[in-house]
C-alpha positions as CSV (number, residue, x, y, z in Angstrom):
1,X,5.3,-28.4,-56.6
2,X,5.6,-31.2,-54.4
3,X,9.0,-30.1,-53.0
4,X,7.8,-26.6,-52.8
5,X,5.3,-27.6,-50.2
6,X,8.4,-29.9,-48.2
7,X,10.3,-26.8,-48.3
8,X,7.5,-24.8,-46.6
9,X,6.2,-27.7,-44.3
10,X,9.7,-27.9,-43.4
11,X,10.4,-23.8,-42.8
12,X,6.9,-23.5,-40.7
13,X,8.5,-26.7,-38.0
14,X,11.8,-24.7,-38.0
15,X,10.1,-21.8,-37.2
16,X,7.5,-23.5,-35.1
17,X,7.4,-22.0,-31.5
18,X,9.2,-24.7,-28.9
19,X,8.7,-25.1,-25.4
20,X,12.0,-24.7,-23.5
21,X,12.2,-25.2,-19.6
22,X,14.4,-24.1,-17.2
23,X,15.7,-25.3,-13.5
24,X,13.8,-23.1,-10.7
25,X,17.0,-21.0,-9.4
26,X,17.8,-21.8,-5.8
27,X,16.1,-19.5,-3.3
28,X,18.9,-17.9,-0.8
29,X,16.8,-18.6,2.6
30,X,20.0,-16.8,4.5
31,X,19.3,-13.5,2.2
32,X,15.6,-13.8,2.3
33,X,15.9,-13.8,6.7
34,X,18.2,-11.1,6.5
35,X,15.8,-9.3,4.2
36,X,12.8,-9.5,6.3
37,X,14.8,-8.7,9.1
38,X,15.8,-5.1,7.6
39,X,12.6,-4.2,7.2
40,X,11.2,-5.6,10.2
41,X,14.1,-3.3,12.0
42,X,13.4,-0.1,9.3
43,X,10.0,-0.5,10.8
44,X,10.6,-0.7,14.2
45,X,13.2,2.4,14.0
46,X,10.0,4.2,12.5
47,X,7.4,3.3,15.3
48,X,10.6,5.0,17.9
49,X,10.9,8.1,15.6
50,X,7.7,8.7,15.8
51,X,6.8,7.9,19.4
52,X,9.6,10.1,20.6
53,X,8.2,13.0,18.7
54,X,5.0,12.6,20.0
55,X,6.5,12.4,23.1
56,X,8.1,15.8,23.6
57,X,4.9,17.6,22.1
58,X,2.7,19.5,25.0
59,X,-0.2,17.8,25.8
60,X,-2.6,19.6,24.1
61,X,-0.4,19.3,21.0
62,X,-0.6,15.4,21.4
63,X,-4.4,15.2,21.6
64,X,-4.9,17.3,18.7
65,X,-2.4,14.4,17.0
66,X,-4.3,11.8,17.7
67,X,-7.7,13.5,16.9
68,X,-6.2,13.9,13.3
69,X,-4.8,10.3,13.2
70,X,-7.7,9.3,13.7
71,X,-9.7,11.5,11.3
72,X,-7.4,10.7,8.8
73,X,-7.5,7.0,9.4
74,X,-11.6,7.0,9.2
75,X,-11.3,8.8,5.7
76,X,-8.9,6.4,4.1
77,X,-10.7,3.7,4.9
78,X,-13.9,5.6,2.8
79,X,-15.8,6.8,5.7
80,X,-16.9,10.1,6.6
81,X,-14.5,12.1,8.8
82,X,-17.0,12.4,11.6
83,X,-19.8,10.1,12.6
84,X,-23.5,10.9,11.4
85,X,-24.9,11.7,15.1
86,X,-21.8,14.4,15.5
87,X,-22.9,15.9,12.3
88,X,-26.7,15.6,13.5
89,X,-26.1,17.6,16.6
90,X,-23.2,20.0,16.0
91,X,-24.1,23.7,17.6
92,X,-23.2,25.7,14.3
């Protein structure tokens, strides 16, 4: 009996769940730079693209782009599209 229970006493700290930890790896500041700078490029590449096609829209076009922008922006941020007092006084 007695070594019955050493056997198992010994089994359960075999299987006993150990702590291990391991060395932080190195952070690679020169890949990280060059990383941020992509993006911050990709971005900026964007912003162009899209201000040279607003650019060669007609004017009206251009108003009617940033009345949307606009719109849009007001309703992703979980407010209505258009303010209360346009809603009060509209003509229809």
């Amino acid at each position: 009996m007695v070594k019955w229970i050493i056997t198992l006493l010994l089994s359960a700290l075999l299987f006993a769940p150990t702590e291990a930890y391991s060395q932080e790896e190195p952070k690679n500041e020169h890949f990280e730079k060059a990383s941020k700078k992509r993006k911050k490029d990709a971005k900026d590449a964007e912003k162009e693209i899209i201000k040279n096609h607003e650019k060669i829209q007609s004017k009206k076009t251009r108003k009617r782009m940033k009345k949307t922008k606009r719109k849009s922006k007001r309703i992703k941020n979980g407010k209505p599209a258009e303010p209360f007092y346009k809603r009060w006084f509209r003509k229809s």
